[in-house]
Every structure is written in structure tokens, then in C-alpha cells.
LUMMARFI-555022 format. One record per residue (C-alpha): x, y, z. Coordinates in steps of 0.25 Angstrom, whole numbers, padded with zeros to 4 digits, always signed. Layout:
! LUMMARFI-555022
XYZ;...
END
This chain:
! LUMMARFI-555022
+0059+0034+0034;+0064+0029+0022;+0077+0024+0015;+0088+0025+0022;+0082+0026+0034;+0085+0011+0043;+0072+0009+0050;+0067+0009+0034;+0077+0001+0026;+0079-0011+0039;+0061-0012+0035;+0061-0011+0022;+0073-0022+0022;+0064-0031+0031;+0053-0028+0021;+0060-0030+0008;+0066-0044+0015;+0053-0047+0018;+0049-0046+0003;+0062-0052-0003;+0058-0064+0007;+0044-0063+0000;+0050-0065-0014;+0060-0077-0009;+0047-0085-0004;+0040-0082-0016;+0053-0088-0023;+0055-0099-0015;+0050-0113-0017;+0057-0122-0008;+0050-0123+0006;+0060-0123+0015;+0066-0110+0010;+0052-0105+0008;+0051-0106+0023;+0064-0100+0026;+0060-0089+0018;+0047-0086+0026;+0055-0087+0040;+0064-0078+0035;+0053-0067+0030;+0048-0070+0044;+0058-0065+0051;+0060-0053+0042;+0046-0048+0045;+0051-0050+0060;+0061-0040+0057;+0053-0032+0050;+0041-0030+0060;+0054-0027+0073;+0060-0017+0061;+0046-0012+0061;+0044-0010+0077;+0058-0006+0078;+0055+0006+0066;+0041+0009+0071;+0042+0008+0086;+0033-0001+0086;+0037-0014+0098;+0025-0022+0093;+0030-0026+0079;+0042-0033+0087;+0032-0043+0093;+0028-0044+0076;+0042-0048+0074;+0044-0058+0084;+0031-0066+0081;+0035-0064+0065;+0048-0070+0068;+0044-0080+0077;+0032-0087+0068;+0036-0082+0053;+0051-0083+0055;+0051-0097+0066;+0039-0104+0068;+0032-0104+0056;+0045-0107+0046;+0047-0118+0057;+0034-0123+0054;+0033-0122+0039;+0049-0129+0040;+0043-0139+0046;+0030-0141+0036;+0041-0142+0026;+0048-0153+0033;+0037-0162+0030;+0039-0161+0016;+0046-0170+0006;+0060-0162+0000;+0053-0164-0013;+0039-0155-0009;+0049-0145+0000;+0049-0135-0014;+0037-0129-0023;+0041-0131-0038;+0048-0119-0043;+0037-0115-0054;+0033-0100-0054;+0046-0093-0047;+0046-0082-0058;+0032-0078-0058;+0030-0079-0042;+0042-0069-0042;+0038-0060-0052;+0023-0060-0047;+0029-0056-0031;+0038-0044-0036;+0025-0040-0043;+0018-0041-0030;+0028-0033-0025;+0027-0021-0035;+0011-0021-0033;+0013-0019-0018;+0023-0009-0020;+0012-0001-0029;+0003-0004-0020;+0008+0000-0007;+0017+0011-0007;+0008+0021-0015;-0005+0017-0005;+0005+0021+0008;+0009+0034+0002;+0013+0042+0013;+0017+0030+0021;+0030+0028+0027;+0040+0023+0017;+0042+0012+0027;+0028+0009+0028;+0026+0009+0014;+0037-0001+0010;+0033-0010+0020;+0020-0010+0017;+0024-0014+0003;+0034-0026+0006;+0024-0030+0016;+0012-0030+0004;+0023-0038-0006;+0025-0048+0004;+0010-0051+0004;+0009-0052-0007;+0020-0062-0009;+0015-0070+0001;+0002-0071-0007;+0008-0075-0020;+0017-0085-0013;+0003-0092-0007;-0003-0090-0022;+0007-0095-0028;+0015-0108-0021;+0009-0121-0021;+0014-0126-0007;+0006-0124+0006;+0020-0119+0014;+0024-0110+0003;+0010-0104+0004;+0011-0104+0018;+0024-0094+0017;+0016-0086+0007;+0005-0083+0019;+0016-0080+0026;+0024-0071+0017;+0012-0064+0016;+0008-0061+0030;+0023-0058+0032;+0019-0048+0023;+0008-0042+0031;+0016-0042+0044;+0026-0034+0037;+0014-0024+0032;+0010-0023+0047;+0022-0020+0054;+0027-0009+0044;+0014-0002+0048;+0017+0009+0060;+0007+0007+0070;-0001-0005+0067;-0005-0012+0079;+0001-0026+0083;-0011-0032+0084;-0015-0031+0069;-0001-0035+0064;-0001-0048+0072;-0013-0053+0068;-0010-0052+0054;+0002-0060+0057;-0007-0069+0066;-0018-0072+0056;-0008-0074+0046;+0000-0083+0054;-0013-0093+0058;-0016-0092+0043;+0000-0098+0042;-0004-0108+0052;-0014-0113+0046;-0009-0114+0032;+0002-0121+0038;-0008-0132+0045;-0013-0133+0030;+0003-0136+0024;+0002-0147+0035;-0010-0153+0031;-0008-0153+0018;+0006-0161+0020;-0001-0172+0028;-0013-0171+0016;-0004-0174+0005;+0009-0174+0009;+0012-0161+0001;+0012-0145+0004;+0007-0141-0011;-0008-0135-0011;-0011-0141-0024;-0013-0154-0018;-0024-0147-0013;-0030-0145-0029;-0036-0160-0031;-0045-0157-0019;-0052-0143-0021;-0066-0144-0022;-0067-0157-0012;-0079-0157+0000;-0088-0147-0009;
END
């Protein structure tokens, strides 16, 4: 299987969305958009993981794309729209400082993943191989989206982008067993949940979404 061949350009396509996705979230600053974004790569990796089940033959991946579609690309953008609701216009965008290095930093990330992956899967399947490799980028923008943004609901995106990330690992694995994929979409998802409960709390505690409001009281209670 390689290029040329459909079952592996309609994947890698899926993939490279996913990661072009990756880069517009990283990009973006205003929240609104930066939600939209995350329901659309959430229903890209729904039709990744049914490609997938579709290519591999294997029907449980289509019950991974149904519960990816249903909470990445509905019911948590609903939520997170309706988090942003509560905000002033004023406080619905993240300064625009650090565009240019956040970019430069991901398609750096990109690269290393690249090195990284394809010459540790040798022998792999090409399709495999380039997965796995758009799956580790997406990671790992993911994670320099919750290092680098200020606001709780961008990083909250980034914990998503990431275990986007994983789920796309997971499914472009022949044979890996349903269980272990939906528990890493499961644990991540609580951990989503729960971040989310923080952005809540934090809006009613100070009437802003910005963890640095956070800064003034480190150190309290010890």
C-alpha cells in the first residue's frame, strides 16, 4: 500500500487535515473560532478512525468514530460555545503576541516527529508509519498549545488536540483492541471534563478565563 493506491491517499488526507487543523488552532486566537476549529478536527478523526475500519476490516473502529464525532465534534464544542458565551466580547480573543514563534516552534515539532518515527517503524507499513507520525505531531501540538496560551478554554483545546492525537495513533494500528483505544479516549475525555469544571470555576472566581489570575495566589494555605 502506498501512493497512489486509495485506501492510502483518502488516510493520509484525513491525517494531513488533522495536522493542518493542528497548525490553525495553534494559530488561532479568538475563541470562537478556536472552538470551531476543534469540532472540526473532531470530526475529521471520526473519518479517519471509519477510513480506518473501512481499510483494516476492522467494525470496531466505526463505534470510535461515532463516539468521536459525537463528543469531540457535538457535545463538547457545544459545551466549550456555551463557556464562551459567558464572556465579555472584550475577553472572547487572547492577545495576538507570539504567533510567529508558536508556528515556527510547531513545524519544528513536526520535523522532530518525523525523525523520530519513520526510522523506529522501519519495516512498518507505509500507512502505518505516516500515521503514526501525523498522530505524534498532533501530540505534540497539542501540548505547546496548553504550554503556551494563557486562557483555560484555549488550553483546554490544546488537551484536546492532543488526545486527538493519540486516537489517531491508536486507530492507524492494525489490531489494537477496542478496549485500549477507548480508554484513552475515555481517560482523556474525564480529564477534559474536569478542566472544563475548572474554566467554570474560574469565570464565577474572577470573572475571567486567563490562568494568570491564578499568579497572585500561588504559595497560599502552606
Amino acid at each position: 500500500m502506498g501512493f497512489g493506491d486509495t485506501s492510502y491517499d483518502v488516510a493520509h488526507v484525513l491525517g494531513g487535515g488533522m495536522l493542518l487543523i493542528s497548525f490553525v488552532l495553534l494559530y488561532q486566537r479568538r475563541i470562537f473560532a478556536l472552538v470551531n476549529a476543534l469540532a472540526l478536527q473532531g470530526v475529521v478523526l471520526a473519518l479517519a478512525a471509519a477510513w480506518q475500519g473501512h481499510v483494516q476490516g476492522a467494525p470496531q473502529l466505526y463505534i470510535t468514530a461515532v463516539i468521536a464525532l459525537a463528543a469531540k465534534g457535538v457535545l463538547i464544542p457545544i459545551y466549550l460555545r456555551r463557556l464562551v458565551m459567558q464572556l465579555p466580547p472584550a475577553r472572547r480573543a487572547e492577545p495576538a503576541s507570539g504567533i510567529g514563534a508558536s508556528m515556527i516552534a510547531g513545524f519544528l515539532l513536526v520535523g522532530l516527529s518525523i525523525l523520530v518515527v519513520l526510522p523506529a517503524t522501519a519495516g512498518a507499513r507505509a500507512l502505518a508509519r505516516e500515521d503514526l507520525a501525523i498522530a505524534l505531531s498532533v501530540v505534540l501540538l497539542g501540548l505547546l498549545m496548553m504550554v503556551t496560551r494563557r486562557t483555560a478554554l484555549a488550553q483546554i483545546a490544546g488537551l484536546m488536540t492532543l488526545e486527538n492525537g493519540l486516537v489517531l495513533a491508536a486507530v492507524g494500528v492494525a489490531g489494537m483492541p477496542l478496549v485500549v483505544e477507548l480508554s484513552t479516549a475515555g481517560l482523556v475525555l474525564v480529564i477534559a471534563v474536569i478542566a472544563g469544571v475548572f474554566a467554570r470555576v474560574l469565570h464565577e472566581r474572577f470573572d475571567s478565563l486567563d490562568t494568570s489570575v491564578l499568579d497572585p495566589h500561588r504559595g497560599e494555605g502552606t
